[in-house]
TORTORVEX-795769 format. One line per 4 residues: number of its first residue (from 1); their letters; for each residue x, y, z of N, C-alpha, C, O. Coordinates in steps of 0.2 Angstrom, whole numbers, plus 5000, padded with zeros to 4 digits. Example, Ala and Ser with C-alpha at 12.3 -4.5 7.8 and 13.67 -1.06 7.14 Angstrom:
TORTORVEX-795769
1	as	5066/4972/5039/5062/4978/5039/5066/4984/5039/5071/4983/5042  5064/4989/5035/5068/4995/5036/5064/5000/5039/5067/5006/5040
//
This chain:
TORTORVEX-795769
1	xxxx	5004/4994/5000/5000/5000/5000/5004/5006/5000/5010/5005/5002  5003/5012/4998/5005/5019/4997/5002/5023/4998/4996/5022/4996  5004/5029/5000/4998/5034/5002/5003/5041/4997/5009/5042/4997  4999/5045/4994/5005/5051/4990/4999/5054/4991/4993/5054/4989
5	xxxx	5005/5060/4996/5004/5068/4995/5005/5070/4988/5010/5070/4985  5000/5072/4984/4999/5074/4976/5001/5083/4979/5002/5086/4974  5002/5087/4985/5004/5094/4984/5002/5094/4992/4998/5090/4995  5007/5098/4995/5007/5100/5001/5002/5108/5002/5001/5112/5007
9	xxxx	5001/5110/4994/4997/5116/4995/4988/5114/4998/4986/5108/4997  4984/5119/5002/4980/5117/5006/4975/5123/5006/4977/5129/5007  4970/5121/5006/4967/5129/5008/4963/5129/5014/4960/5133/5017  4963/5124/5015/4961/5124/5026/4969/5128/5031/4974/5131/5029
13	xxxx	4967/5127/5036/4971/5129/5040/4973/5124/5047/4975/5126/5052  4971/5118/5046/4969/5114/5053/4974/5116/5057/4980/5117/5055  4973/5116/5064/4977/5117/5068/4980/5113/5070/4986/5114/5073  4979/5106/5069/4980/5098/5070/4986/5096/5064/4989/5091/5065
17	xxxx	4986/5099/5060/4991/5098/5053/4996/5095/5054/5001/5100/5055  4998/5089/5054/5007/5085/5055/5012/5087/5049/5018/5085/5048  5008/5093/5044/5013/5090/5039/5014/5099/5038/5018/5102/5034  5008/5103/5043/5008/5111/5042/5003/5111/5034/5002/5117/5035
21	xxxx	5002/5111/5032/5002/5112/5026/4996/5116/5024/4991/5116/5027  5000/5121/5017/4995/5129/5015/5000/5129/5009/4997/5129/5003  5007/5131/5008/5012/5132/5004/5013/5126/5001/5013/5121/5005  5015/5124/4996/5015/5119/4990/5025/5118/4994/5028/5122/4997
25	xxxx	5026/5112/4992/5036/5112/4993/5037/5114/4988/5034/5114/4983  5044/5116/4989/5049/5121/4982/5049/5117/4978/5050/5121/4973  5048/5110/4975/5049/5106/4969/5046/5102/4969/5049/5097/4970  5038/5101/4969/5033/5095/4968/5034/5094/4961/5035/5098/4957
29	xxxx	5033/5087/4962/5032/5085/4954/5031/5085/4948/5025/5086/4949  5032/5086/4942/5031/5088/4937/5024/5083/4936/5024/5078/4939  5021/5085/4932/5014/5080/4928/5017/5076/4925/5014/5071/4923  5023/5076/4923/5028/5071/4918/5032/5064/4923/5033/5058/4922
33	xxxx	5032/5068/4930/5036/5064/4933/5031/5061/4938/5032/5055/4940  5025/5064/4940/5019/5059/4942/5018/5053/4937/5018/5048/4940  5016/5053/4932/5015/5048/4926/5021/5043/4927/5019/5038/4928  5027/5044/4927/5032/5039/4928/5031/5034/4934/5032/5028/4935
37	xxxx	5029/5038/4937/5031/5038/4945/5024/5033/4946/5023/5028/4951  5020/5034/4943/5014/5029/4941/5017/5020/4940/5016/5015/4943  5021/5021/4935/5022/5015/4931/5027/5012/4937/5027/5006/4938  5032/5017/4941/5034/5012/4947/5033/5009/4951/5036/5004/4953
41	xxxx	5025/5013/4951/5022/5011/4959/5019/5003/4957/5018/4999/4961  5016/5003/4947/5013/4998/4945/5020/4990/4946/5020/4985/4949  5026/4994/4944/5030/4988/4945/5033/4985/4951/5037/4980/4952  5029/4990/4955/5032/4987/4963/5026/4984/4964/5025/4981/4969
45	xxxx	5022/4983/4961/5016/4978/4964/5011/4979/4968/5007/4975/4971  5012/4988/4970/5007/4990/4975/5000/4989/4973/4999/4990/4967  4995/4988/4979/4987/4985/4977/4983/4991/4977/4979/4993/4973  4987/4995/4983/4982/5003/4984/4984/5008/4984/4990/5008/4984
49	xxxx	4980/5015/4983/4984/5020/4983/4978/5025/4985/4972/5026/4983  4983/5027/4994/4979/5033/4994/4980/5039/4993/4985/5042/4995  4974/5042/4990/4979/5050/4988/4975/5055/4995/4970/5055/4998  4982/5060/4995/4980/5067/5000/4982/5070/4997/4982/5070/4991
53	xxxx	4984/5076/5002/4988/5083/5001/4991/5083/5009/4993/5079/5013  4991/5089/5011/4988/5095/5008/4982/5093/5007/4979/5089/5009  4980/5098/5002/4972/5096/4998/4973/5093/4990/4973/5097/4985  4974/5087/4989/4976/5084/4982/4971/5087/4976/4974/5088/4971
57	xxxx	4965/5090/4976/4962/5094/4973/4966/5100/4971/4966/5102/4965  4968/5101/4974/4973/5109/4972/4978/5107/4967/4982/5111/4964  4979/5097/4965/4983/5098/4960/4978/5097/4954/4973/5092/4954  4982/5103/4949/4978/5101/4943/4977/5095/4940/4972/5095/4937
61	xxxx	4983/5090/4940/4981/5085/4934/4977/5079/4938/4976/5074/4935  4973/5081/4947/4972/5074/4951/4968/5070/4947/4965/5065/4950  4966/5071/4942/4958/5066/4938/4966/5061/4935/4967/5056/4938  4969/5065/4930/4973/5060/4925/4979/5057/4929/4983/5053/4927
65	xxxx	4978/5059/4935/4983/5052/4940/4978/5047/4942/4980/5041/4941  4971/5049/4944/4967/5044/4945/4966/5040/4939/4965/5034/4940  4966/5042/4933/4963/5036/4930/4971/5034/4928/4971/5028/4926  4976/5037/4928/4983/5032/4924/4982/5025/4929/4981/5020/4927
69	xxxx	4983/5029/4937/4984/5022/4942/4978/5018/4941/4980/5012/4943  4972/5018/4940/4965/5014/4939/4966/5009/4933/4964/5003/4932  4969/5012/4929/4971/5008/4923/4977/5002/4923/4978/4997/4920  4980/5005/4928/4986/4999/4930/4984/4992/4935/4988/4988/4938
73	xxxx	4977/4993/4935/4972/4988/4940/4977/4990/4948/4980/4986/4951  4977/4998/4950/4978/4999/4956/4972/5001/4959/4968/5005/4956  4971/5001/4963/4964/5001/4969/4965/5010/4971/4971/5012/4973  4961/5013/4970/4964/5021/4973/4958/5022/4979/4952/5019/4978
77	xxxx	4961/5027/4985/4954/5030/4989/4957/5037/4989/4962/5039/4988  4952/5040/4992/4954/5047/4992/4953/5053/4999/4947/5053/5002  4959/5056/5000/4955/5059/5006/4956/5066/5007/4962/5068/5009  4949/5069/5006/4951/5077/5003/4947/5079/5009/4944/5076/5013
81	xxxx	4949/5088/5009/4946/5094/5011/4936/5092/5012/4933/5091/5017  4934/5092/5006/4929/5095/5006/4927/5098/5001/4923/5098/4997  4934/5105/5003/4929/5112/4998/4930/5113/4995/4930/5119/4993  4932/5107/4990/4934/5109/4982/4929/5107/4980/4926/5111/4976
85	xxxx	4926/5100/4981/4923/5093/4978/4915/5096/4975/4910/5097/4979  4916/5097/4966/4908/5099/4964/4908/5093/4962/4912/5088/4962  4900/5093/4959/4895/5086/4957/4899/5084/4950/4899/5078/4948  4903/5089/4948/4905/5086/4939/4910/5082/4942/4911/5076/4939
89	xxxx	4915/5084/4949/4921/5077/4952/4916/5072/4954/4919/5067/4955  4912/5072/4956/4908/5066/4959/4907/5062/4956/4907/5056/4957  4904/5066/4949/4901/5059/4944/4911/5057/4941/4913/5052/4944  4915/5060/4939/4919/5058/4938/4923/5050/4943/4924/5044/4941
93	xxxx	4923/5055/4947/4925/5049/4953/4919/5042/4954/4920/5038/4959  4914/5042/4952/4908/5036/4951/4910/5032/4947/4910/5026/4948  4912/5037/4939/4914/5033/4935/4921/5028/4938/4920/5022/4937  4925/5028/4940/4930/5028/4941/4932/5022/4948/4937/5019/4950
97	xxxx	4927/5023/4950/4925/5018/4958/4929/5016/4961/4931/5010/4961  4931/5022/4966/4937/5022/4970/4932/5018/4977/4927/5017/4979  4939/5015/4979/4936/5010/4986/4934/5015/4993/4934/5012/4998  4934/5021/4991/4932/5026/4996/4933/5032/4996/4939/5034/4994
101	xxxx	4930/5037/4998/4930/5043/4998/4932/5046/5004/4927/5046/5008  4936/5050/5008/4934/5051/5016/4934/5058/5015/4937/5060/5010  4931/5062/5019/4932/5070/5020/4935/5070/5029/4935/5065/5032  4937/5078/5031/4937/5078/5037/4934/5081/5040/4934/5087/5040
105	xxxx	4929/5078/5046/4925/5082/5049/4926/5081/5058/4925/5077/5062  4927/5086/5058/4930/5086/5065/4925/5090/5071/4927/5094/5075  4918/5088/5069/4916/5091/5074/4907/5094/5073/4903/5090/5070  4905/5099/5075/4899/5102/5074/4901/5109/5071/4907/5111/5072
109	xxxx	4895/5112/5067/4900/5118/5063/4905/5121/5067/4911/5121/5067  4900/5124/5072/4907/5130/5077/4914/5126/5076/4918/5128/5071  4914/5121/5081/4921/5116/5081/4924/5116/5077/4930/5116/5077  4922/5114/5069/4924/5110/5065/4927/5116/5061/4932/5116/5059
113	xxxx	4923/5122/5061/4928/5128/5059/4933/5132/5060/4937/5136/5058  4929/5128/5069/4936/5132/5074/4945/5130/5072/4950/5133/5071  4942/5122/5072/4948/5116/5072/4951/5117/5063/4956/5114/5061  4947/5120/5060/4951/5118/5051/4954/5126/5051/4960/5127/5052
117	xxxx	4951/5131/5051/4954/5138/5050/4950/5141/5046/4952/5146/5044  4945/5138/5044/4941/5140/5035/4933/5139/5038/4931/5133/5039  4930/5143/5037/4923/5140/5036/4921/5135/5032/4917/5137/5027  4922/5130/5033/4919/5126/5028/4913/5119/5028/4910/5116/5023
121	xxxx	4910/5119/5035/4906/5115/5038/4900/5115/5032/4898/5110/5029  4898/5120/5031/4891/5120/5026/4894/5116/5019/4889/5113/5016  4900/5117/5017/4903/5113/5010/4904/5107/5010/4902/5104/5005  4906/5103/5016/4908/5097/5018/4902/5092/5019/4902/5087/5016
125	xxxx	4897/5096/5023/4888/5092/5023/4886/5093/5015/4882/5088/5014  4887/5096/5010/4884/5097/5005/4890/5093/5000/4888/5092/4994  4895/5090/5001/4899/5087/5000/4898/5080/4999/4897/5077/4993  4897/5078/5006/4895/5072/5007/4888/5068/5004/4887/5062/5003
129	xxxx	4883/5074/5004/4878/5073/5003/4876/5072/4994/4871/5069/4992  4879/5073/4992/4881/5073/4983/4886/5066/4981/4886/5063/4976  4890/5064/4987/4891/5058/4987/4887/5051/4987/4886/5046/4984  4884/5054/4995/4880/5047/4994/4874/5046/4989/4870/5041/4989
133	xxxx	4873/5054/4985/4868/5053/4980/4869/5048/4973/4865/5045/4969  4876/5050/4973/4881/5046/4968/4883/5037/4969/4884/5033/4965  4881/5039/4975/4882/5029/4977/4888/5027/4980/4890/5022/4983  4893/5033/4979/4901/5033/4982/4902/5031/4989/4899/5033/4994
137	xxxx	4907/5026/4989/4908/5025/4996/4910/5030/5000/4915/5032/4998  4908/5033/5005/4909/5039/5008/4910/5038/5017/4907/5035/5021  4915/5041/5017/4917/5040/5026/4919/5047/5027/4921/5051/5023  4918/5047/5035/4924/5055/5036/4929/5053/5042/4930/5048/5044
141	xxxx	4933/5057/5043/4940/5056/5047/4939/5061/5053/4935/5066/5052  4940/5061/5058/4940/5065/5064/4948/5063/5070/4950/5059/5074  4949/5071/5068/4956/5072/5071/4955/5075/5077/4953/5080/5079  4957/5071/5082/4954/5075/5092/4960/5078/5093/4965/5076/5091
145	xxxx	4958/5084/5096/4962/5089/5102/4959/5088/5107/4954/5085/5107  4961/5092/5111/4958/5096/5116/4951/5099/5115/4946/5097/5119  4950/5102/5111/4945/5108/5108/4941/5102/5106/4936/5104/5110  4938/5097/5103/4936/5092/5099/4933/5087/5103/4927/5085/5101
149	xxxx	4937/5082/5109/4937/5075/5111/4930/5075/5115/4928/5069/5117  4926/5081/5117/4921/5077/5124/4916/5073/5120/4916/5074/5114  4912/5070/5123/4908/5069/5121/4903/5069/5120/4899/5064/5119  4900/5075/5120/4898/5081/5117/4897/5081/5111/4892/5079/5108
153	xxxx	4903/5082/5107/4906/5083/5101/4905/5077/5098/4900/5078/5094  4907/5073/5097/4905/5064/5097/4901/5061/5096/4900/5058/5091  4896/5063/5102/4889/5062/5099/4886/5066/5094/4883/5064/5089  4888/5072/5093/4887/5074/5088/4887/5071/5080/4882/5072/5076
157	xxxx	4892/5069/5079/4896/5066/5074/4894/5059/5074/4895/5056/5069  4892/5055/5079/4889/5050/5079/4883/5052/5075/4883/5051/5069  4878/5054/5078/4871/5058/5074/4872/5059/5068/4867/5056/5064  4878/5063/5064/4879/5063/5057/4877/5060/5053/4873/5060/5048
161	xxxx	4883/5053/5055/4886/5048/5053/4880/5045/5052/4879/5042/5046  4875/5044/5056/4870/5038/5055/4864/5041/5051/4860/5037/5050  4863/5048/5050/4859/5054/5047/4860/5051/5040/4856/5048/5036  4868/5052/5039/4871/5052/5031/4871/5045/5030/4874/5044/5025
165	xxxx	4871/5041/5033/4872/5032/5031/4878/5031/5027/4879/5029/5022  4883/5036/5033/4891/5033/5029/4891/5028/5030/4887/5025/5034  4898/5025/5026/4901/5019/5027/4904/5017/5031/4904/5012/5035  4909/5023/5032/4915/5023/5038/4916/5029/5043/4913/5034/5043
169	xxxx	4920/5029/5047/4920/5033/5053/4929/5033/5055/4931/5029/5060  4933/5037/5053/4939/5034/5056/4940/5040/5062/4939/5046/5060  4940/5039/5068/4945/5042/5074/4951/5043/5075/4954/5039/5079  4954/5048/5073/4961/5047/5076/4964/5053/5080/4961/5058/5081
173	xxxx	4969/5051/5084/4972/5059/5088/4976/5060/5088/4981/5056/5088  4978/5068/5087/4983/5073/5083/4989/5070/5091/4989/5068/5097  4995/5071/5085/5001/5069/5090/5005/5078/5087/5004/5082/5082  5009/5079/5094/5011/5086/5091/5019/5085/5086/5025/5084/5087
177	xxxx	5015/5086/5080/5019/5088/5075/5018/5094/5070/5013/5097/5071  5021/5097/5065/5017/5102/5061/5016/5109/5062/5020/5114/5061  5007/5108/5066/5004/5114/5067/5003/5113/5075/5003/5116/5080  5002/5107/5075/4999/5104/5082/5005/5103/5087/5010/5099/5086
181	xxxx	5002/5109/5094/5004/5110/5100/5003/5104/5102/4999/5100/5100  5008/5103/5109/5006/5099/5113/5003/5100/5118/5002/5096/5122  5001/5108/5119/4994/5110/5125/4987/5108/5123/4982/5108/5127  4988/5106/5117/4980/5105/5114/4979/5096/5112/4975/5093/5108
185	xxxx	4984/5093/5117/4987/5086/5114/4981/5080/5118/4979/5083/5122  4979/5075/5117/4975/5074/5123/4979/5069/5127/4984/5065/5125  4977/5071/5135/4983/5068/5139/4981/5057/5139/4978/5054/5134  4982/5053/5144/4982/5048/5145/4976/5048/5146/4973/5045/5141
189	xxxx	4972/5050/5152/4966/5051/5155/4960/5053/5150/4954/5051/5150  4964/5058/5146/4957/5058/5141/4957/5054/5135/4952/5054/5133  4962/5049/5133/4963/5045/5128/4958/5038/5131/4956/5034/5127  4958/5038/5137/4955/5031/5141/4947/5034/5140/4944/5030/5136
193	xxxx	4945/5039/5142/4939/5043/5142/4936/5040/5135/4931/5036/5134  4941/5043/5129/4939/5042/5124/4938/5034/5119/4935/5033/5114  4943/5029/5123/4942/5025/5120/4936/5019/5124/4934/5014/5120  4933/5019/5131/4930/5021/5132/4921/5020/5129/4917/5015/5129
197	xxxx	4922/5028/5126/4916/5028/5122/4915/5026/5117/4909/5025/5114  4923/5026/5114/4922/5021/5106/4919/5014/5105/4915/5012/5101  4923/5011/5113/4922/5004/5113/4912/5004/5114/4908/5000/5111  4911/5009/5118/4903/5006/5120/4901/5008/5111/4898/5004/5108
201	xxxx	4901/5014/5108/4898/5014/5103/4898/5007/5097/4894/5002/5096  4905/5008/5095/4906/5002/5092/4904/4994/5094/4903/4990/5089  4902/4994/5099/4901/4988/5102/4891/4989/5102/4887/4984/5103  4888/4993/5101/4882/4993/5102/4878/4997/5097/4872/4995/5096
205	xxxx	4881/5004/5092/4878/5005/5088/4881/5007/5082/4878/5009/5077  4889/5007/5082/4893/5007/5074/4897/5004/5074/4900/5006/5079  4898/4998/5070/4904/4993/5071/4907/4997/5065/4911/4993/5063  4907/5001/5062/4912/5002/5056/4914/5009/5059/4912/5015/5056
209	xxxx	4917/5009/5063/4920/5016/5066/4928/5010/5065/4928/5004/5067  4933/5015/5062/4938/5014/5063/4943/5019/5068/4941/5024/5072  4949/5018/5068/4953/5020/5076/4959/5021/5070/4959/5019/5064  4965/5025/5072/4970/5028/5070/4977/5022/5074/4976/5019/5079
213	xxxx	4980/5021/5071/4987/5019/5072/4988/5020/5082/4991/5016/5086  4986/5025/5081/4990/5029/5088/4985/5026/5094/4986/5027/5100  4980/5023/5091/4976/5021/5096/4977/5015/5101/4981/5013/5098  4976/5012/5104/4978/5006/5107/4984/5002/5113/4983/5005/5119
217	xxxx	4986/4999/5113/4986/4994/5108/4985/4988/5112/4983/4985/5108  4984/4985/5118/4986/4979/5121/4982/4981/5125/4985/4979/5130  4977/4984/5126/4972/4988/5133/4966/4980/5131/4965/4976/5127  4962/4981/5138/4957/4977/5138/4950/4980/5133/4945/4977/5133
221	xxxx	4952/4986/5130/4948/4987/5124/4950/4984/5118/4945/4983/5114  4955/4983/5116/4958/4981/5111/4953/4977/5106/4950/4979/5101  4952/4971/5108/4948/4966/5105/4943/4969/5102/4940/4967/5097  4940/4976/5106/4933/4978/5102/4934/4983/5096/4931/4984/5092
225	xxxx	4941/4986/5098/4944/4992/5095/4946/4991/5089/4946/4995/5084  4950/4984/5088/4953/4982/5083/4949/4977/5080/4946/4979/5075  4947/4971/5084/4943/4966/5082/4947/4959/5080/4953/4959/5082  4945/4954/5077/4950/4950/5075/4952/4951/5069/4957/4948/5068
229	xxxx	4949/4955/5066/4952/4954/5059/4958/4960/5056/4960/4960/5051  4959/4964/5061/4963/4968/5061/4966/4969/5067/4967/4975/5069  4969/4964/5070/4973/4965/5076/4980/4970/5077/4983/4971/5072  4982/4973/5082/4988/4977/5083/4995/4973/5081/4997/4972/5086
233	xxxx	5000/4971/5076/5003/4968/5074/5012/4975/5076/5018/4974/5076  5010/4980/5077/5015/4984/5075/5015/4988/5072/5011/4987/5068  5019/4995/5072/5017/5000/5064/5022/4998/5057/5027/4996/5056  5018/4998/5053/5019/4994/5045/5023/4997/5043/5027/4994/5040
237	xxxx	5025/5003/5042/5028/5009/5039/5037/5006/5036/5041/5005/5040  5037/5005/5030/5042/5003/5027/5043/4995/5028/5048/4993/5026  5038/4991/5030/5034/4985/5029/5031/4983/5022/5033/4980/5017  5025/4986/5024/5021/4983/5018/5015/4989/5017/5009/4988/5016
241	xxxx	5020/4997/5018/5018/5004/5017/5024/5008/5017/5029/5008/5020  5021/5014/5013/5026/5016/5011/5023/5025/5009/5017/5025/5007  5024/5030/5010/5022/5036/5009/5027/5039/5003/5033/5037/5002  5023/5044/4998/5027/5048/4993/5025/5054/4996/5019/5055/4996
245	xxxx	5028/5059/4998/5029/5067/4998/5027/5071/4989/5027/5069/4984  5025/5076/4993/5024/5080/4984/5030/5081/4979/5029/5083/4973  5036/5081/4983/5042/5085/4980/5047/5076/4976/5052/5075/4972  5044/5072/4979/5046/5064/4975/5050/5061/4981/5052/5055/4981
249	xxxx	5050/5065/4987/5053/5059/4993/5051/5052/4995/5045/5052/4993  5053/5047/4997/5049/5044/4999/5052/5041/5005/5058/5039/5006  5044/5040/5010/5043/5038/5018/5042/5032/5020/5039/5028/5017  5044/5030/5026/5040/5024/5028/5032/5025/5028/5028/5022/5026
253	xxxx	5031/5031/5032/5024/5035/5033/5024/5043/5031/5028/5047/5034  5020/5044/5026/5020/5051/5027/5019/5057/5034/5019/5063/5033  5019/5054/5039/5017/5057/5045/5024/5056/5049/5024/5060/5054  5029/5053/5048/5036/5055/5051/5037/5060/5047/5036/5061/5041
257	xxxx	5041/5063/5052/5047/5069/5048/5052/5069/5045/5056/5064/5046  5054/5074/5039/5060/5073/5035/5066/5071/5036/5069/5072/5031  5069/5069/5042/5074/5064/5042/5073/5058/5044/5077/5055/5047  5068/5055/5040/5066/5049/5038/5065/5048/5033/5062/5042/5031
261	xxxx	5066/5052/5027/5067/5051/5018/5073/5047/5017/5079/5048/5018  5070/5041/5012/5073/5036/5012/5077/5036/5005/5081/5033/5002  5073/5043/5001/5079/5042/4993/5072/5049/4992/5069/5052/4996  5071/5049/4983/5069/5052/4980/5070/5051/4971/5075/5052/4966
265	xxxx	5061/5049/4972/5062/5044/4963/5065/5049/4958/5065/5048/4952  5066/5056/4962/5070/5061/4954/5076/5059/4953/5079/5061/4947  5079/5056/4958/5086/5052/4956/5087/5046/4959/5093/5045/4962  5084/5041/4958/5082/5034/4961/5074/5030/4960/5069/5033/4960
269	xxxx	5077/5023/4958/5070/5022/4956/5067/5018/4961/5069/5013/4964  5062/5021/4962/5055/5017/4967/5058/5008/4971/5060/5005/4976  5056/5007/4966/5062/4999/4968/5066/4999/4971/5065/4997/4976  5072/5002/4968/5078/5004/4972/5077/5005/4977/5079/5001/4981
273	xxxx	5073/5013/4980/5071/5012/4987/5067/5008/4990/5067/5008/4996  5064/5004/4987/5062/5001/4992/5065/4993/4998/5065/4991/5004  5068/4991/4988/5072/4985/4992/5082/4986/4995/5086/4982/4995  5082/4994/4995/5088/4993/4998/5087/4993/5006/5083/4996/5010
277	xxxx	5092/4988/5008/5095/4986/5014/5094/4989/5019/5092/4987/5024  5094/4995/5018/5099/5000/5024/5093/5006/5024/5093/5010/5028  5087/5005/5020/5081/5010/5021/5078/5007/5027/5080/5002/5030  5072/5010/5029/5067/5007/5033/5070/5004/5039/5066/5001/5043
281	xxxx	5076/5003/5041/5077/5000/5047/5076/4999/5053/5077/4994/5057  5073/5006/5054/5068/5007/5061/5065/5002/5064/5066/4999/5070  5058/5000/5059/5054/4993/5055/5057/4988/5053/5056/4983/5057  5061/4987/5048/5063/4981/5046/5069/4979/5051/5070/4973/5051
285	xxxx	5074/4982/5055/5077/4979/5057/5075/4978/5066/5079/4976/5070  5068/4981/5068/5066/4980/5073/5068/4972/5078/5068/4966/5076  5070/4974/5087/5069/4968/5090/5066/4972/5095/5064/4978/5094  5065/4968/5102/5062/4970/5108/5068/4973/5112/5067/4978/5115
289	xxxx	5072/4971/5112/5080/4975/5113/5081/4983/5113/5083/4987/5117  5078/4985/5106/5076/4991/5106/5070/4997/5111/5070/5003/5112  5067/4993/5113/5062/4996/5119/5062/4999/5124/5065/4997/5129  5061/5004/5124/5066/5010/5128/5060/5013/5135/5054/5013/5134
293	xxxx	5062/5015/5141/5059/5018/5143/5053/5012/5149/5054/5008/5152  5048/5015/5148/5043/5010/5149/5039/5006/5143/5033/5003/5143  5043/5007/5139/5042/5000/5133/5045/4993/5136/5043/4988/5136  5051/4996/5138/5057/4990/5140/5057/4985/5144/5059/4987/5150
297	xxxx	5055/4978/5145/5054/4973/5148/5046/4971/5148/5043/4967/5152  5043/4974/5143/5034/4975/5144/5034/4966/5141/5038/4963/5138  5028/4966/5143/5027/4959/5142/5023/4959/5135/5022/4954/5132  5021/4965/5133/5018/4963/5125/5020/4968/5120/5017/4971/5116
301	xxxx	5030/4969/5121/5033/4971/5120/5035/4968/5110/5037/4971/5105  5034/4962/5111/5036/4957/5106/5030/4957/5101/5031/4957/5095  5023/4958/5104/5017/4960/5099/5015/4967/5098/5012/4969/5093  5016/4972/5103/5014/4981/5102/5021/4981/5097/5020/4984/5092
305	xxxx	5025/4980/5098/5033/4983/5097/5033/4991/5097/5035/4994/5092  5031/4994/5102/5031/5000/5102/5028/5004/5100/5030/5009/5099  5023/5003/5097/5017/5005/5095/5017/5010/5088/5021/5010/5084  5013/5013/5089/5014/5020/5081/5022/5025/5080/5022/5030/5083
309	xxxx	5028/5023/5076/5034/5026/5077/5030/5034/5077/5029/5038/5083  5027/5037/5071/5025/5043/5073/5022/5047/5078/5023/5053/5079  5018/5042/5083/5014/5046/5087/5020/5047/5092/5021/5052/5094  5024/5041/5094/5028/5041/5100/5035/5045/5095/5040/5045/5099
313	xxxx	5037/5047/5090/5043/5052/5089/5041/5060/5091/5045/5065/5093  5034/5059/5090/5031/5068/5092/5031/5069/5098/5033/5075/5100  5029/5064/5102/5029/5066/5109/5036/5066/5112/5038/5071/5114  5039/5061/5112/5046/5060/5116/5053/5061/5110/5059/5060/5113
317	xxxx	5053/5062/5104/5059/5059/5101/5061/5052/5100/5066/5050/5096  5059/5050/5102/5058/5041/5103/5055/5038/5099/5049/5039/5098  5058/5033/5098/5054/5029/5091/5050/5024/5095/5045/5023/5094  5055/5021/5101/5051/5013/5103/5051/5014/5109/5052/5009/5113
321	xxxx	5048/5021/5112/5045/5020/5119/5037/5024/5117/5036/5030/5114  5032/5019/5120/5024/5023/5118/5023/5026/5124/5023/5024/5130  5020/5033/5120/5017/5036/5128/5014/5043/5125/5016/5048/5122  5009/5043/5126/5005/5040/5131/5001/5030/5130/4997/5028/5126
325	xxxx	5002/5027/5133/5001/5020/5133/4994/5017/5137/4995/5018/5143  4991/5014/5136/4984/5010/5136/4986/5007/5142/4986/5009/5147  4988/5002/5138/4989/4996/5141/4994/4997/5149/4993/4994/5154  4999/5003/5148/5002/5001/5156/4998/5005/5159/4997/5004/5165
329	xxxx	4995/5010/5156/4988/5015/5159/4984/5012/5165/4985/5014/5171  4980/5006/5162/4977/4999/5163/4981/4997/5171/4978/4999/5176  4987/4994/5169/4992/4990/5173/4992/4995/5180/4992/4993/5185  4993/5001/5178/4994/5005/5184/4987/5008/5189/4987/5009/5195
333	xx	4983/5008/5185/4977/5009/5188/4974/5003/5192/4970/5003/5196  4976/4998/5191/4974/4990/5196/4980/4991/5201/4981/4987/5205
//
């Protein structure tokens, strides 16, 4: 799987933004070297591709990337703003039948406009709403702060969700990177709070609410949060995932930071990075050895292996200690 930033330019402003994004990088891709960079990603054998930004919309050619990658039998999904998406991309993207659509909706108008930078709540309902007229799979993404997590706001967005008979529901929580402070971070307490209410919803009125990398991992919620068919294995990143930047770097995840660029297909081929040795080693050369901190000596240290490298490099600079953590959360409160 692959996820590519198609441009770092944006016209939100989220406060939550890991990647900051508003200004385009000094050398995004050419329309020439996206098209190549297509036939890479078909020769590595990748199945999926999810496109962002930034706001991926904001680049001109995002239809003729969608259909080059659709033609190489790759699975594309998509996950935009909102406030570009008219009904002429809707039928566009029908034709084209992407395995999903997300937007991000973080809230009730107030919040959700508070939390993006842009007034956009009225585009995003009228967004989605053109989707499911289309038939298009459609989900939304909800990024928690501070400003965002009670549950209040939640039920909110629960109500939505089942108003608009999405498909999906993803959760996830901003780690301080980007844009995002760590005063607006949510602490351990509120992270329990919130998973929590996940579990009773999920467990009683949406099973198709998904959860974020950063959530979990080995807590006595787990089983409900994950389930069995998607249990906590580790983070994949430079595994069996891989991120492309707008400018042609590429990541184990596009959510670490730029001294985690492993090459750049303007002068290296995708292959290349993929299968050299000495890339990804964080991941590929992982033991329990490495467990630092209150990772170190844990008993589901062999199955978390330290949980999301990005959430826990934002908080502490550390790759393989989690924290804030579930599971010793648990341990500590008995």
């Amino acid at each position: 799987m692959a996820t590519w930033e198609l441009t770092l330019r944006c016209n939100a402003n989220c406060l939550f933004c890991g990647s900051a994004a508003g200004k385009g990088r000094p050398d995004e891709l050419t329309d020439e070297e996206c098209y190549d960079l297509i036939d890479q990603i078909s020769n590595l054998d990748v199945k999926l591709v999810t496109l962002l930004g930034g706001e991926p919309l904001l680049r001109k050619n995002w239809r003729e990337i969608i259909e080059r990658l659709t033609k190489k039998s790759i699975k594309i999904s998509l996950i935009t703003n909102g406030l570009l998406l008219t009904e002429n991309d809707i039928k566009f993207l029908k034709k084209i039948k992407p395995i999903g659509v997300s937007l991000s909706l973080n809230g009730d108008p107030k919040i959700h406009n508070l939390v993006s930078g842009v007034e956009g709540y009225e585009k995003i309902n009228s967004a989605i709403k053109l989707l499911k007229k289309h038939d298009i799979i459609c989900g939304i993404i909800t990024t928690l702060t501070k400003l965002n997590y009670k549950d209040r706001n939640l039920n909110y967005l629960k109500s939505f969700f089942k108003e608009n008979d999405l498909n999906s529901w993803k959760i996830q929580i901003a780690h301080p990177t980007g844009r995002m402070t760590k005063d607006l971070c949510l602490n351990i307490n509120d992270i329990y709070k919130l998973v929590k209410w996940i579990s009773y919803v999920k467990k009683n009125e949406l099973s198709n609410i998904g959860i974020g990398d950063e959530i979990g991992y080995c807590s006595s919620f787990e089983p409900i949060l994950r389930g069995g068919d998607w249990p906590w294995r580790g983070c994949t990143a430079g595994l069996i995932h891989f991120g492309i930047c707008s400018d042609g770097s590429i990541k184990g995840c596009l959510a670490l930071p730029d001294n985690f660029i492993e090459g750049n297909i303007k002068n290296n081929n995708l292959k290349n990075i993929w299968f050299d040795n000495n890339n990804f080693g964080y991941n590929r050369d992982f033991d329990v050895s490495l467990l630092t901190d209150g990772c170190k000596n844990c008993d589901k240290g062999e199955k978390c292996k330290g949980g999301c490298r990005t959430y826990n490099y934002g908080y502490s600079n550390k790759l393989y200690f989690c924290n804030p953590c579930l599971y010793r959360y648990e341990k500590e409160r008995k």
